[in-house]
mmCIF file as Biopython writes it, N, C-alpha, C and O atoms, coordinates in Angstrom:
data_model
#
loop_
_atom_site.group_PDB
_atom_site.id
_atom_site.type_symbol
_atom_site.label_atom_id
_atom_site.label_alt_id
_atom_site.label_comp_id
_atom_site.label_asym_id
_atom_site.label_entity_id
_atom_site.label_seq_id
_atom_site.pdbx_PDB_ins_code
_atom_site.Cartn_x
_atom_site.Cartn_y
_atom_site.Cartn_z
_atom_site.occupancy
_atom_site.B_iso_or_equiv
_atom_site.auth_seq_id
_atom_site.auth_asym_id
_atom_site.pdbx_PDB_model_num
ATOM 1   N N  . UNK A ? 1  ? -75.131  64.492 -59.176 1.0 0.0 1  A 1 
ATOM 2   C CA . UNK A ? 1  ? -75.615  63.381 -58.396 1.0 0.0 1  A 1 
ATOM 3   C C  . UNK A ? 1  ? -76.795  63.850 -57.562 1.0 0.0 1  A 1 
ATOM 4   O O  . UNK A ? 1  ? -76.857  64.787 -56.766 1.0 0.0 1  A 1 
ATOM 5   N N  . UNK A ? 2  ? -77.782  62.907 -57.965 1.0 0.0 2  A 1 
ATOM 6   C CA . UNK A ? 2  ? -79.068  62.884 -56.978 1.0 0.0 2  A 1 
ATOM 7   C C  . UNK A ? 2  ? -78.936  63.253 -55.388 1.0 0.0 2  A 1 
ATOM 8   O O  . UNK A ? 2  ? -77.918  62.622 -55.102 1.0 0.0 2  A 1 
ATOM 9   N N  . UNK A ? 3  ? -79.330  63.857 -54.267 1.0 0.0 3  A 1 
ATOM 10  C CA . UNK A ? 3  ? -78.778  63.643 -53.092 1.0 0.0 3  A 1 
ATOM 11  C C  . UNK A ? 3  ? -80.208  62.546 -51.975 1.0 0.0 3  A 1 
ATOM 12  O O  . UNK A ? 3  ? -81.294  62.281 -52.490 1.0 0.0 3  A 1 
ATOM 13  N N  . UNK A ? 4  ? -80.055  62.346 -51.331 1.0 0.0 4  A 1 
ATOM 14  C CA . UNK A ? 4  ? -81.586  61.768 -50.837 1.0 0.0 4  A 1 
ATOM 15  C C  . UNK A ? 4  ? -81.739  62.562 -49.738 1.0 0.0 4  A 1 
ATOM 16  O O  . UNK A ? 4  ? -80.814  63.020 -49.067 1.0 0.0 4  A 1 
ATOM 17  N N  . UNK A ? 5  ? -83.004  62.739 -49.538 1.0 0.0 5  A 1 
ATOM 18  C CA . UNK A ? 5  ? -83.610  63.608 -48.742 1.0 0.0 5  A 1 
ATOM 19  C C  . UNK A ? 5  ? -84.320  63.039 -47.917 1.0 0.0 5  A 1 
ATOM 20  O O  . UNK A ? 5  ? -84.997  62.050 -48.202 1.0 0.0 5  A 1 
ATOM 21  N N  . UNK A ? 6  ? -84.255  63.857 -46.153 1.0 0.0 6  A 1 
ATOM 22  C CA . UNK A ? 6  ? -84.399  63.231 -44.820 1.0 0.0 6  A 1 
ATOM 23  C C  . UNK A ? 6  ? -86.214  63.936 -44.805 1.0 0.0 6  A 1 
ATOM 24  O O  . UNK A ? 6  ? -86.143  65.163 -44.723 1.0 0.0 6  A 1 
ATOM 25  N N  . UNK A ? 7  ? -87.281  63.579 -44.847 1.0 0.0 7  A 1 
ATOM 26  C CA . UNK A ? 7  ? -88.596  63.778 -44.725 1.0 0.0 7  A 1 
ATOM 27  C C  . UNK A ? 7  ? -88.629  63.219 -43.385 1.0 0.0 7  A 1 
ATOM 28  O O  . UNK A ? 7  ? -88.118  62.121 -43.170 1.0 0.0 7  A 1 
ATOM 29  N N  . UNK A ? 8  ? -89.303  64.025 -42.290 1.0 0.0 8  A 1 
ATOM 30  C CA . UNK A ? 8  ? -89.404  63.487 -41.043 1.0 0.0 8  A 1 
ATOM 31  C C  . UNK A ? 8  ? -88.925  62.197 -40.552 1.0 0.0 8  A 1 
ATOM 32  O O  . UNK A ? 8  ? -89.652  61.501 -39.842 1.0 0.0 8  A 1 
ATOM 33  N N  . UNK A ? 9  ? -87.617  61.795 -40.923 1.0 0.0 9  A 1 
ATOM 34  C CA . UNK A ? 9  ? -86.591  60.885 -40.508 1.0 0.0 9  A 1 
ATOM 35  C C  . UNK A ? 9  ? -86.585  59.839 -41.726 1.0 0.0 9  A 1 
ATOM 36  O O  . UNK A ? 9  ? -85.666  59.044 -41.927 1.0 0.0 9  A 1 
ATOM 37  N N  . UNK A ? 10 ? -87.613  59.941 -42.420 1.0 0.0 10 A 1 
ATOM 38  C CA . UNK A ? 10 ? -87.673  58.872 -43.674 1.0 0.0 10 A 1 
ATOM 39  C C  . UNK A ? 10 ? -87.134  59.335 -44.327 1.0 0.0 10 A 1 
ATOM 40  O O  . UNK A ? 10 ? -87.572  60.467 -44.528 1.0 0.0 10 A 1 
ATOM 41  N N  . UNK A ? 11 ? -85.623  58.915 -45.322 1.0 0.0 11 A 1 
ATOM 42  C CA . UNK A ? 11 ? -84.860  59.435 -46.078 1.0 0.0 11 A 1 
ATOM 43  C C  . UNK A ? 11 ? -85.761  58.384 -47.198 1.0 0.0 11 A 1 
ATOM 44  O O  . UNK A ? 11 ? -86.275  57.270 -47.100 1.0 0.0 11 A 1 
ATOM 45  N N  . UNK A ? 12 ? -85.595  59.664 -48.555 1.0 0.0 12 A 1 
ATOM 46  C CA . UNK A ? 12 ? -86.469  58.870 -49.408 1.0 0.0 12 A 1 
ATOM 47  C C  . UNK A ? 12 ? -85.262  59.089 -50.753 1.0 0.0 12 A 1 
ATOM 48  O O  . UNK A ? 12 ? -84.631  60.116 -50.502 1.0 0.0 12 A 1 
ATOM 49  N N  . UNK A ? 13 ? -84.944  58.669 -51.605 1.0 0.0 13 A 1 
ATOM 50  C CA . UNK A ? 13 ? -84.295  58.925 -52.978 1.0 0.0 13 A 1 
ATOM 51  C C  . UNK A ? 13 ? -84.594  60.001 -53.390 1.0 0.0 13 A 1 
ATOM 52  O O  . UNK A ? 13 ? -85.764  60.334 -53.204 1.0 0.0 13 A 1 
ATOM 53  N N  . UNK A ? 14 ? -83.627  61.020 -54.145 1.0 0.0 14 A 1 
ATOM 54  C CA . UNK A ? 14 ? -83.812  61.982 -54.412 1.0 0.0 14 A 1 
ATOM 55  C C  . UNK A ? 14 ? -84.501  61.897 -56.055 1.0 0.0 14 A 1 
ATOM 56  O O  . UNK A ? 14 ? -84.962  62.949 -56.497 1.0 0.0 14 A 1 
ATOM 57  N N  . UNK A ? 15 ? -84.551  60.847 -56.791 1.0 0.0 15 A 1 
ATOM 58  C CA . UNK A ? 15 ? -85.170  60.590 -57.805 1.0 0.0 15 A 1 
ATOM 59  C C  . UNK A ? 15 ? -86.460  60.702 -57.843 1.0 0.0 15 A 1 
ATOM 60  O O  . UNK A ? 15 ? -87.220  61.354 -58.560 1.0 0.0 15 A 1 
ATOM 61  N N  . UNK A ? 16 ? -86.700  59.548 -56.459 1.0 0.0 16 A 1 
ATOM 62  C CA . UNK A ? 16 ? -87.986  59.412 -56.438 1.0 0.0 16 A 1 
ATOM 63  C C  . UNK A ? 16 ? -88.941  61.025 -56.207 1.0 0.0 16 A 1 
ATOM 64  O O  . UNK A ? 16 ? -89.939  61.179 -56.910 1.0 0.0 16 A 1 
ATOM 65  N N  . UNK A ? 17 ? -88.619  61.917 -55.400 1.0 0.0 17 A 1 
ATOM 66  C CA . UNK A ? 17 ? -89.319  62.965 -55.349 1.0 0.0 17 A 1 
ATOM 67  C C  . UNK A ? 17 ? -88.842  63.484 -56.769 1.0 0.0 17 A 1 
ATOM 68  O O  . UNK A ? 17 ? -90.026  63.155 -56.706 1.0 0.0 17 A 1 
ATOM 69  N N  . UNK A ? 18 ? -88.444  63.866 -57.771 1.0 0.0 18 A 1 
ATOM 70  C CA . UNK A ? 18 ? -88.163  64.401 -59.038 1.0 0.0 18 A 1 
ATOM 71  C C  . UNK A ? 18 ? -89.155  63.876 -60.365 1.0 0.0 18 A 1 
ATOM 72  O O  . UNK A ? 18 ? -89.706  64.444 -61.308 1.0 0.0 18 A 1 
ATOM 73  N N  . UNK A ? 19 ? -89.032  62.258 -59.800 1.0 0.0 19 A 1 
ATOM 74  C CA . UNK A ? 19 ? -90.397  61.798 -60.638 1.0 0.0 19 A 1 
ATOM 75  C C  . UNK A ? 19 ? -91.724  61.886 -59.908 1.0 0.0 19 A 1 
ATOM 76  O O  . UNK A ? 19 ? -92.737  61.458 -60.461 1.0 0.0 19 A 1 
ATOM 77  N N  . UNK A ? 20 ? -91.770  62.431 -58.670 1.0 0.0 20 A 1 
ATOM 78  C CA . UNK A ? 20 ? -93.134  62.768 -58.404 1.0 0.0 20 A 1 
ATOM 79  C C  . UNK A ? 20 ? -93.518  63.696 -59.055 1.0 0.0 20 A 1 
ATOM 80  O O  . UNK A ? 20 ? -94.506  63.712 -59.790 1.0 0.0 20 A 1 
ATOM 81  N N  . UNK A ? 21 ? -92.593  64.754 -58.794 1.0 0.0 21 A 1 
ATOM 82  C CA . UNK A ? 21 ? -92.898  66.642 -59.191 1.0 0.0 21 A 1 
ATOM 83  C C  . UNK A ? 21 ? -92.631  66.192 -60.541 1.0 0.0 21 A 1 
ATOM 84  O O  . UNK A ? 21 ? -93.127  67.077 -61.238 1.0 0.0 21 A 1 
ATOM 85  N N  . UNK A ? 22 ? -92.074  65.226 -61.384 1.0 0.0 22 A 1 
ATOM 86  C CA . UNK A ? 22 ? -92.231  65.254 -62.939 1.0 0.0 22 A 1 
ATOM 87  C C  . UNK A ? 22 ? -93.937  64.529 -63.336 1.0 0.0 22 A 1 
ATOM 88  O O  . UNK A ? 22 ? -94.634  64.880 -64.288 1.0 0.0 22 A 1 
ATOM 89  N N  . UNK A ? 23 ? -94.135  63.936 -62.762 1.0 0.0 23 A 1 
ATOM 90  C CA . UNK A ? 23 ? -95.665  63.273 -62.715 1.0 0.0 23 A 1 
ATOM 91  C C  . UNK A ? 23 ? -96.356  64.246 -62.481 1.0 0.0 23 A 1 
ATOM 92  O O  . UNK A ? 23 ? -97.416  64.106 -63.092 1.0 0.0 23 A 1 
ATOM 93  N N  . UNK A ? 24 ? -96.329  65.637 -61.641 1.0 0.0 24 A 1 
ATOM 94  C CA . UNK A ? 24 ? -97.189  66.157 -61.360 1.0 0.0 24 A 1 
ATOM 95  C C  . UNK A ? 24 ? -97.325  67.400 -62.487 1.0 0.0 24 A 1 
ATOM 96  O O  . UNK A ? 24 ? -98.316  68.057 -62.804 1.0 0.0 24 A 1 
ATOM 97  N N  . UNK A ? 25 ? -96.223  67.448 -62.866 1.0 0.0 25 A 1 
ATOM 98  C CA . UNK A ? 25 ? -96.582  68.671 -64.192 1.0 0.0 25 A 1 
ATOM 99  C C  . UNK A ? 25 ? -96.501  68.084 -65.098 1.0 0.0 25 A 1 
ATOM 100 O O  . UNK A ? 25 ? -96.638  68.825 -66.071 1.0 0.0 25 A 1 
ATOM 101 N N  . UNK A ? 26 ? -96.294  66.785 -65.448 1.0 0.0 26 A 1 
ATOM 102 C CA . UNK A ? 26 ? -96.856  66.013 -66.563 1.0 0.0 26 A 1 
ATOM 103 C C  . UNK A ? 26 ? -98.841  66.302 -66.777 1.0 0.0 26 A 1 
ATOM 104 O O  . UNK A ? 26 ? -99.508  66.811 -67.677 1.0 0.0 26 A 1 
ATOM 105 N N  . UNK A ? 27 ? -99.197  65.664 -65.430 1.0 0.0 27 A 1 
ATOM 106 C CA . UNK A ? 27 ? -100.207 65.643 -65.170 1.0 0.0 27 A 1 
ATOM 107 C C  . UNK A ? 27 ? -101.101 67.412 -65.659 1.0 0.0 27 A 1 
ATOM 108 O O  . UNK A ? 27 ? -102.136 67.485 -66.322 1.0 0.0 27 A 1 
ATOM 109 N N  . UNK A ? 28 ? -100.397 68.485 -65.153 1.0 0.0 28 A 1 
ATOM 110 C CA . UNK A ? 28 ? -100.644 69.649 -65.360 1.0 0.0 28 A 1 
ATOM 111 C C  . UNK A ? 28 ? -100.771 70.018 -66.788 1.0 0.0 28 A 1 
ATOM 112 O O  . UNK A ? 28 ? -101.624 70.807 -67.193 1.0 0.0 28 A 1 
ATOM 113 N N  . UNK A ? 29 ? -99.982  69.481 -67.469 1.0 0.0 29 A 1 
ATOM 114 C CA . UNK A ? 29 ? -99.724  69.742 -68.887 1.0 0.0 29 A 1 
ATOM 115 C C  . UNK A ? 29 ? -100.842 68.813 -69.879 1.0 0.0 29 A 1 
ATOM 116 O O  . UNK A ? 29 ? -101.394 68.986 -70.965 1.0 0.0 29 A 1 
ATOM 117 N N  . UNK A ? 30 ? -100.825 68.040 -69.121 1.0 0.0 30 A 1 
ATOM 118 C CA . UNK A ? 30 ? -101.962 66.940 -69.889 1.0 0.0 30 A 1 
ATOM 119 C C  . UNK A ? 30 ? -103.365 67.792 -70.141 1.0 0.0 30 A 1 
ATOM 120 O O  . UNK A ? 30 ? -103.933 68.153 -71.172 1.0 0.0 30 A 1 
ATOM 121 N N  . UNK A ? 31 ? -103.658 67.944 -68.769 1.0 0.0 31 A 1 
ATOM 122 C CA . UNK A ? 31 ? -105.042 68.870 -68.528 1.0 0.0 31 A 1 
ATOM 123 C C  . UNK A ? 31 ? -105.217 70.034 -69.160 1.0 0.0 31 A 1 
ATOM 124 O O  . UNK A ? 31 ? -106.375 70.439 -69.262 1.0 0.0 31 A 1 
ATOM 125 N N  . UNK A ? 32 ? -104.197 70.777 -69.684 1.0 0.0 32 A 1 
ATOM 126 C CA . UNK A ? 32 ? -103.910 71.959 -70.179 1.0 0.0 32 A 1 
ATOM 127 C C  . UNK A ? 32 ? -104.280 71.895 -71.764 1.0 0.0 32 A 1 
ATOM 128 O O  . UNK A ? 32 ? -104.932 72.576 -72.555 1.0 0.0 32 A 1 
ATOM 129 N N  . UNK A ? 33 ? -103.619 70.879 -71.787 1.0 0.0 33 A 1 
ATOM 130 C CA . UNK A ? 33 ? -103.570 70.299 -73.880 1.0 0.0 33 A 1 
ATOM 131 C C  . UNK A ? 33 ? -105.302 69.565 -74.403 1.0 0.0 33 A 1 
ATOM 132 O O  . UNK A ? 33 ? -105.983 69.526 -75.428 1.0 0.0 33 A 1 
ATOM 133 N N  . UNK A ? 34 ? -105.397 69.094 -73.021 1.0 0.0 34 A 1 
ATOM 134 C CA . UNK A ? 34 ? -107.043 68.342 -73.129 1.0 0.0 34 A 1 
ATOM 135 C C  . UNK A ? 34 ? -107.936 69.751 -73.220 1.0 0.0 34 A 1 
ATOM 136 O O  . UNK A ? 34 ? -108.295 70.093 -74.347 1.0 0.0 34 A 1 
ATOM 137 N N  . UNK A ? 35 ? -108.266 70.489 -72.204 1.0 0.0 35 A 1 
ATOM 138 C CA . UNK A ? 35 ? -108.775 71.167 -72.360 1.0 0.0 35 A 1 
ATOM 139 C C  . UNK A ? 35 ? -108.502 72.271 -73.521 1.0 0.0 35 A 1 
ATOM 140 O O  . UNK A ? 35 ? -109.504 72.849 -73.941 1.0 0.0 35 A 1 
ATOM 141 N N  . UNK A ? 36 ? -107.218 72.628 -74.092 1.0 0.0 36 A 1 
ATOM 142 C CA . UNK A ? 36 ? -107.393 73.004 -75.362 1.0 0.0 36 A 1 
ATOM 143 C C  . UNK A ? 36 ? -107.583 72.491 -76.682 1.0 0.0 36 A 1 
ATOM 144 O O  . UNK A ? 36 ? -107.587 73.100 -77.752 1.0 0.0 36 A 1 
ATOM 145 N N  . UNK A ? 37 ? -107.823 70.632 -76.311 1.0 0.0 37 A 1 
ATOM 146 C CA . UNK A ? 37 ? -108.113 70.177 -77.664 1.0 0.0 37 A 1 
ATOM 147 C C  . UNK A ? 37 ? -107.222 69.697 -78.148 1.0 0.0 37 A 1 
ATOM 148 O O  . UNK A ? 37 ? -107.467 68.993 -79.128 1.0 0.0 37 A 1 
ATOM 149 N N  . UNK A ? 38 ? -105.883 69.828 -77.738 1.0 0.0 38 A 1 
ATOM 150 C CA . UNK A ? 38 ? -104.472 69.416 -78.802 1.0 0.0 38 A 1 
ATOM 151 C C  . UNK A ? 38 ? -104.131 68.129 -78.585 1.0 0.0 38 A 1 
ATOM 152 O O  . UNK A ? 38 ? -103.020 67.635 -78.781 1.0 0.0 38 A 1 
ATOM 153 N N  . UNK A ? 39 ? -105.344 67.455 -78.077 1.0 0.0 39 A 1 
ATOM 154 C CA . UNK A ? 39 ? -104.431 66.013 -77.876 1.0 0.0 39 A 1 
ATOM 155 C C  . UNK A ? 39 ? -104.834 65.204 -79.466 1.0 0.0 39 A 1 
ATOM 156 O O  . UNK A ? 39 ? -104.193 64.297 -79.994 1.0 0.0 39 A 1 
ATOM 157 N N  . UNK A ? 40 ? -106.383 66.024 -80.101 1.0 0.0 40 A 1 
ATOM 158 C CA . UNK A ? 40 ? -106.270 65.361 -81.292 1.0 0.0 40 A 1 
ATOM 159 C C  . UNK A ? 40 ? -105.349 65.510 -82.233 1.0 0.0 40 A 1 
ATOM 160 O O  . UNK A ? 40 ? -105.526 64.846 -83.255 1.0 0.0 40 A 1 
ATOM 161 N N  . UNK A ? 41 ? -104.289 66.287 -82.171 1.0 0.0 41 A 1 
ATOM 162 C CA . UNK A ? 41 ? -103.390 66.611 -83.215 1.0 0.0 41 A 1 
ATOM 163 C C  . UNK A ? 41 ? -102.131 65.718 -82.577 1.0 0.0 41 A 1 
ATOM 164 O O  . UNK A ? 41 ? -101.015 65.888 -83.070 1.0 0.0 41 A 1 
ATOM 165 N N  . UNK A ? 42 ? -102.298 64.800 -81.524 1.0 0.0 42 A 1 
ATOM 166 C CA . UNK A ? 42 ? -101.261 64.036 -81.276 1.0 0.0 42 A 1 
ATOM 167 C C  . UNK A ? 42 ? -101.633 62.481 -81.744 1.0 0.0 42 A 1 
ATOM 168 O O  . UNK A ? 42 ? -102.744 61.988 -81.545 1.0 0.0 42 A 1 
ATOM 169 N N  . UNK A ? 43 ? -100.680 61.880 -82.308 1.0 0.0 43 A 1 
ATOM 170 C CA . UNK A ? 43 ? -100.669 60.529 -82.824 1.0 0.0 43 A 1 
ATOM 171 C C  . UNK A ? 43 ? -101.011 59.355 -81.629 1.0 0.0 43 A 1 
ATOM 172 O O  . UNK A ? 43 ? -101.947 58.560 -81.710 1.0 0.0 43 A 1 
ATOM 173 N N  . UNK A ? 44 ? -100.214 59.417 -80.710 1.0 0.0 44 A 1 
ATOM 174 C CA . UNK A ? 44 ? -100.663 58.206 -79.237 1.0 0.0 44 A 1 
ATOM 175 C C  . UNK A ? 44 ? -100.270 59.145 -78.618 1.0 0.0 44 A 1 
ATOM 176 O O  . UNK A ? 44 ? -99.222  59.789 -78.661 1.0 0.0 44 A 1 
ATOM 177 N N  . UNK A ? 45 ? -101.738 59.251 -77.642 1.0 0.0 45 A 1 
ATOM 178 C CA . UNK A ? 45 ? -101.803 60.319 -76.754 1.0 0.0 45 A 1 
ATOM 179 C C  . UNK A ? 45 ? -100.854 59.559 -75.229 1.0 0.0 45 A 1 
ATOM 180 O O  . UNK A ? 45 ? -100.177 60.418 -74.665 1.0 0.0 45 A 1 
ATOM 181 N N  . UNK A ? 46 ? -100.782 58.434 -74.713 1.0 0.0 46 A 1 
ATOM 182 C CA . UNK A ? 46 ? -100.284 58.210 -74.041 1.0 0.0 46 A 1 
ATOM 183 C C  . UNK A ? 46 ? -98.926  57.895 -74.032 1.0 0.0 46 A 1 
ATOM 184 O O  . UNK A ? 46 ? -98.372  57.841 -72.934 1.0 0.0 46 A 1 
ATOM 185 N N  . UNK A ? 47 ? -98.117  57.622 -75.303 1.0 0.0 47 A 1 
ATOM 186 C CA . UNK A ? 47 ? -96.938  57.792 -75.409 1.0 0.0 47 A 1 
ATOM 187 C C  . UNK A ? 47 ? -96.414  58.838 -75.701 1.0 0.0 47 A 1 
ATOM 188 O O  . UNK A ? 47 ? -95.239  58.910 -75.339 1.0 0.0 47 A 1 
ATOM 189 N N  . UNK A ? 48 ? -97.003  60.124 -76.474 1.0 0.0 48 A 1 
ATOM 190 C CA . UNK A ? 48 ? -97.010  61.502 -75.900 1.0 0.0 48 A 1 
ATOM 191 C C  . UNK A ? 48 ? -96.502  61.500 -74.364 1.0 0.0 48 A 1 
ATOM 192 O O  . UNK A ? 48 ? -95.351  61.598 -73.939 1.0 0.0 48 A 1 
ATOM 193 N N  . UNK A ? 49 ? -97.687  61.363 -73.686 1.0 0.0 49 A 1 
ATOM 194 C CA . UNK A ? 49 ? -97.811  61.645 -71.933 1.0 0.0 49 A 1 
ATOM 195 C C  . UNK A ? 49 ? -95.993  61.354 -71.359 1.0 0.0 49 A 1 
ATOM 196 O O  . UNK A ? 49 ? -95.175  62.135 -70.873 1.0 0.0 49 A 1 
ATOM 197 N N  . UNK A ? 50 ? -95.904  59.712 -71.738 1.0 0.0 50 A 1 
ATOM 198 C CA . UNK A ? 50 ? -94.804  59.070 -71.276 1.0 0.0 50 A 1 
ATOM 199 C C  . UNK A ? 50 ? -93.782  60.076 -71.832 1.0 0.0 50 A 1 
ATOM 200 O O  . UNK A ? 50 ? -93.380  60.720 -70.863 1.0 0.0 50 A 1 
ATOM 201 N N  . UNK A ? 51 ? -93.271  60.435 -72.787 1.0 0.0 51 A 1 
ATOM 202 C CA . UNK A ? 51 ? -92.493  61.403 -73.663 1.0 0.0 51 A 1 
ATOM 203 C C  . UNK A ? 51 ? -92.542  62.642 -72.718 1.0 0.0 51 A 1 
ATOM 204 O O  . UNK A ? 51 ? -91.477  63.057 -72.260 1.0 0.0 51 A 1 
ATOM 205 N N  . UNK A ? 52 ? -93.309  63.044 -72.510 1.0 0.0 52 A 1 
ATOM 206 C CA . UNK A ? 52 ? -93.430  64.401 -71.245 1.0 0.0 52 A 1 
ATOM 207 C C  . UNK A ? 52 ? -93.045  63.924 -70.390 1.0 0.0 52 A 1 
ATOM 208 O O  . UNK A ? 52 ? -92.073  64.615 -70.087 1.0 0.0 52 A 1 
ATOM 209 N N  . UNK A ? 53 ? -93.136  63.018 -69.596 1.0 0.0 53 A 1 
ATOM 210 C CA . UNK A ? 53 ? -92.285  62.766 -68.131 1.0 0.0 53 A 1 
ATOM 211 C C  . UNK A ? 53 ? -91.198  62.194 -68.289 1.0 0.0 53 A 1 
ATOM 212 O O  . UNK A ? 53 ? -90.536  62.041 -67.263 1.0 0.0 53 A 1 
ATOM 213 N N  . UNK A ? 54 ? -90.635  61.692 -69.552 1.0 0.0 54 A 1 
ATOM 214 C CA . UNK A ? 54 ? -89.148  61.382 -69.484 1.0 0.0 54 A 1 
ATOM 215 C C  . UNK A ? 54 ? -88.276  63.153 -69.790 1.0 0.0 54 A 1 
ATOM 216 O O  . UNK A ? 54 ? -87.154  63.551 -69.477 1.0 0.0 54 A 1 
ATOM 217 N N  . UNK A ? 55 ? -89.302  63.756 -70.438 1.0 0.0 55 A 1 
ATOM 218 C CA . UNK A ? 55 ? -88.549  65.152 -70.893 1.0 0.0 55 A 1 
ATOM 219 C C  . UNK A ? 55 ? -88.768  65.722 -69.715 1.0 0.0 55 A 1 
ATOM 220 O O  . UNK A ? 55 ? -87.673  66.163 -69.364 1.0 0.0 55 A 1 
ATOM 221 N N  . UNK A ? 56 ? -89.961  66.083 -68.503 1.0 0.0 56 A 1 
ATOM 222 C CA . UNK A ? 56 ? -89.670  66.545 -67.843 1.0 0.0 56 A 1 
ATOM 223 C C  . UNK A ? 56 ? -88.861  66.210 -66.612 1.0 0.0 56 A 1 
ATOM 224 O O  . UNK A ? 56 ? -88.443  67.055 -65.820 1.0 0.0 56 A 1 
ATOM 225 N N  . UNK A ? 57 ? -88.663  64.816 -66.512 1.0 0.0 57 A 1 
ATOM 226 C CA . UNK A ? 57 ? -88.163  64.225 -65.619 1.0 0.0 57 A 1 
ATOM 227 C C  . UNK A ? 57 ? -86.476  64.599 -65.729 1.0 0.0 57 A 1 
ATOM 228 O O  . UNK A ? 57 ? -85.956  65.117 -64.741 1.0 0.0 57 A 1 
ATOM 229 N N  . UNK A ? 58 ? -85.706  64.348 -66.850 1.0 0.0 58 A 1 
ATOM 230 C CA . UNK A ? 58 ? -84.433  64.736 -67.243 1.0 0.0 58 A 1 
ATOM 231 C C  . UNK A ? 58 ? -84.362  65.976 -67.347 1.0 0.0 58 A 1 
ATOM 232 O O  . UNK A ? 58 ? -83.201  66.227 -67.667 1.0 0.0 58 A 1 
ATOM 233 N N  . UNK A ? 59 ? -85.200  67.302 -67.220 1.0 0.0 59 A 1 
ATOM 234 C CA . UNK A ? 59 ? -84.974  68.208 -67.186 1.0 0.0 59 A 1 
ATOM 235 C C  . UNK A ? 59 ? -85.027  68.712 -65.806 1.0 0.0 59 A 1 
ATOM 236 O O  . UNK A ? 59 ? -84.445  69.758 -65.518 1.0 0.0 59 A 1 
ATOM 237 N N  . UNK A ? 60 ? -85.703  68.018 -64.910 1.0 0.0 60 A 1 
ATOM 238 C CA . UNK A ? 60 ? -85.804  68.717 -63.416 1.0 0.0 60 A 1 
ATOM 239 C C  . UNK A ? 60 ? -84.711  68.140 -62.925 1.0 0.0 60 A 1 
ATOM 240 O O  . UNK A ? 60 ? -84.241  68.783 -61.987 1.0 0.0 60 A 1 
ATOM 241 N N  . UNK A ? 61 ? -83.882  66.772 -63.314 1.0 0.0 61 A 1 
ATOM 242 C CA . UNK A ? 61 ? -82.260  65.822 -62.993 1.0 0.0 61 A 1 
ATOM 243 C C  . UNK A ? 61 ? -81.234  67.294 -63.018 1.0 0.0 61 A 1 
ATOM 244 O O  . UNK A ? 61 ? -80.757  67.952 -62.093 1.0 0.0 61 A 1 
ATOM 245 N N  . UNK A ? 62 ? -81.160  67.445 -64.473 1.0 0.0 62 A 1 
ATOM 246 C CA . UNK A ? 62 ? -80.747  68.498 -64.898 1.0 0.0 62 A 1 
ATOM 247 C C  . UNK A ? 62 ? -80.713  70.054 -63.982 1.0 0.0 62 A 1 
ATOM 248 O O  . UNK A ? 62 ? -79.751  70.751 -63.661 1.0 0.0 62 A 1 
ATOM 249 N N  . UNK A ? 63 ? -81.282  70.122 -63.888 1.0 0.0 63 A 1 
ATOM 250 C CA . UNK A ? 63 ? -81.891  71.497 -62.854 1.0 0.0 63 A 1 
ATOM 251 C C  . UNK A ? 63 ? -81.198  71.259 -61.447 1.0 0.0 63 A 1 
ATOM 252 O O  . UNK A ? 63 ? -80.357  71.999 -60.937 1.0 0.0 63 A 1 
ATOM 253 N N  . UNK A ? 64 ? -81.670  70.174 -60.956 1.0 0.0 64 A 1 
ATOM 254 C CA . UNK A ? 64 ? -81.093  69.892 -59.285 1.0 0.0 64 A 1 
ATOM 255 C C  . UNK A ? 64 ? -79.606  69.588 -59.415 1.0 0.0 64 A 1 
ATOM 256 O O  . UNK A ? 64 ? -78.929  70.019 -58.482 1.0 0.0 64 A 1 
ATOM 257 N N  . UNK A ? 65 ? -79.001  68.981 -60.309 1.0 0.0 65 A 1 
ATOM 258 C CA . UNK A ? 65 ? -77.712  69.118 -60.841 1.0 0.0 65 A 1 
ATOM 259 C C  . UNK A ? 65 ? -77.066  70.646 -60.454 1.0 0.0 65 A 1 
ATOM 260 O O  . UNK A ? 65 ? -76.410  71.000 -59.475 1.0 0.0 65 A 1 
ATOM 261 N N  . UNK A ? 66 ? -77.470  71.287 -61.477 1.0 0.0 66 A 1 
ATOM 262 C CA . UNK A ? 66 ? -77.260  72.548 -61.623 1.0 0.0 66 A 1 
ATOM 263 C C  . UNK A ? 66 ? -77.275  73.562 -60.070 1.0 0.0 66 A 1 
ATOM 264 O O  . UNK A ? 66 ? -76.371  74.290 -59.658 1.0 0.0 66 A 1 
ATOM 265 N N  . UNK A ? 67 ? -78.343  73.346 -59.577 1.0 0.0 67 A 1 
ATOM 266 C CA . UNK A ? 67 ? -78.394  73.542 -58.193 1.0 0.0 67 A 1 
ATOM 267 C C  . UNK A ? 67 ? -77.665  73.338 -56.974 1.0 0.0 67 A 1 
ATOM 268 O O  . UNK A ? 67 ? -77.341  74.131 -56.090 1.0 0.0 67 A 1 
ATOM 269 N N  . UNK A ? 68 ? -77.489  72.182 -57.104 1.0 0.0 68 A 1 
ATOM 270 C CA . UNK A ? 68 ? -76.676  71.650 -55.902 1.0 0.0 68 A 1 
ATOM 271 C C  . UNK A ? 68 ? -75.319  71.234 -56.284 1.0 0.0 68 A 1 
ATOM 272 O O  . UNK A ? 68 ? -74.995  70.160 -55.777 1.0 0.0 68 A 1 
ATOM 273 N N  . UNK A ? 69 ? -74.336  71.846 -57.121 1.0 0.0 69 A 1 
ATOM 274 C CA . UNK A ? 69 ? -73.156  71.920 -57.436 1.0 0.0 69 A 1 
ATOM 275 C C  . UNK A ? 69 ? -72.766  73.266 -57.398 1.0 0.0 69 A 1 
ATOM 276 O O  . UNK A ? 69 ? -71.610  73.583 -57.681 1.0 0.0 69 A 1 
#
């Protein structure tokens, strides 16, 4: 279970920060594959993208799981 987290008194969903930090190395990974070129060897580059933040998103769930049990 997700826990929510107290940010200078604003408790925010613990999801919501997980899909930030998954947006943000989505984002990292994008830039990485662009600049090496591999996005032409992908079929839809933006459902690619989406595909990376559901994989990284369930994998960082996964992780804080693991963590906080």
């Amino acid at each position: 279970m997700v826990i929510d987290l107290d940010l200078f008194g604003v408790y925010l969903p613990g999801l919501l920060v997980l899909a930030v930090a998954a947006f943000v190395l989505v984002h990292i990974v994008h830039r990485a594959l662009a600049t090496a070129g591999l996005y032409r060897l992908v079929w839809h580059p933006a459902l690619f993208d989406v595909c990376l933040f559901v994989i990284f998103l369930g994998g960082l769930t996964a992780l804080s799981e693991r963590l906080l049990s």
